[in-house]
C-alpha positions as CSV (number, residue, x, y, z in Angstrom):
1,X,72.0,23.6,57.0
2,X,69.7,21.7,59.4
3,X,68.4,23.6,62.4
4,X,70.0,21.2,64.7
5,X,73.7,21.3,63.3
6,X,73.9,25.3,64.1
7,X,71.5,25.0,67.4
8,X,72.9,26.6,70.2
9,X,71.6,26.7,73.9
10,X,70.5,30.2,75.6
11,X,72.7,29.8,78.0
12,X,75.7,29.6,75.7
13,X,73.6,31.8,73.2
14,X,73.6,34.7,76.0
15,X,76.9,34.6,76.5
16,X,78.0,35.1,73.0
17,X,75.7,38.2,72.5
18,X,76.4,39.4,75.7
19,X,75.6,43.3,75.7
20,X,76.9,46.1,77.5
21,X,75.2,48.3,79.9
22,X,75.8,50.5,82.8
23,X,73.8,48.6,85.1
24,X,76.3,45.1,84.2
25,X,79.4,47.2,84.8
26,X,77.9,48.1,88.2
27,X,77.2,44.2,88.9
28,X,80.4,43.7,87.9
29,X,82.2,46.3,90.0
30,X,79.9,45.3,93.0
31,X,81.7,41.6,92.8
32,X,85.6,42.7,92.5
33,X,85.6,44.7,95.0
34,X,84.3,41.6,97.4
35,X,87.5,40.4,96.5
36,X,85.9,36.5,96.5
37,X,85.9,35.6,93.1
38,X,87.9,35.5,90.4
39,X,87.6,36.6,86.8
40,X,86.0,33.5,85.8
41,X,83.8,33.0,88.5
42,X,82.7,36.9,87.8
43,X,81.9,36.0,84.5
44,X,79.9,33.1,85.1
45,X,77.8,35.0,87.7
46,X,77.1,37.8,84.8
47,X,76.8,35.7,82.0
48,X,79.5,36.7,79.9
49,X,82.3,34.9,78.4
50,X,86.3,35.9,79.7
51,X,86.7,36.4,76.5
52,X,83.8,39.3,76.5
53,X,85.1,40.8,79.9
54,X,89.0,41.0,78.4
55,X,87.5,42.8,75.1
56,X,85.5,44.9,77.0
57,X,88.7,46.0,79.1
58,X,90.5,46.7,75.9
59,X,87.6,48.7,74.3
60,X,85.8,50.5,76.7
61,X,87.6,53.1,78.6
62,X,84.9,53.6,81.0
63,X,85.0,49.7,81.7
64,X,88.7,49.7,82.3
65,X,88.6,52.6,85.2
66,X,85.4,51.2,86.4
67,X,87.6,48.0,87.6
């Protein structure tokens, strides 16, 4: 397969291999409890996908009483 046909851009690149860490949980605390921006809006200013955040909540205990 050509390079271009499975070229993806960083930015949609970083959100697929979006990786957990302490420090991103804490970003992500810090902007719920503004209570300004939604889900989507959280994950666009962290770079991950809804999808990622939802799996995360599922998977992670320590993400889900974090929130």
């Amino acid at each position: 397969m050509p390079f271009d046909e499975w070229y993806l851009p960083l930015s949609i690149l970083k959100k697929i291999m979006a990786k957990y860490s302490e420090h991103l949980v804490e970003r992500i605390v810090e902007l719920m409890e503004t209570d300004l921006f939604s889900i989507a809006e959280i994950c666009r200013k962290t770079e991950i996908s809804p999808k990622t955040f939802y799996e995360w909540k599922q998977t992670k205990p320590e993400f889900k009483i974090a929130l």
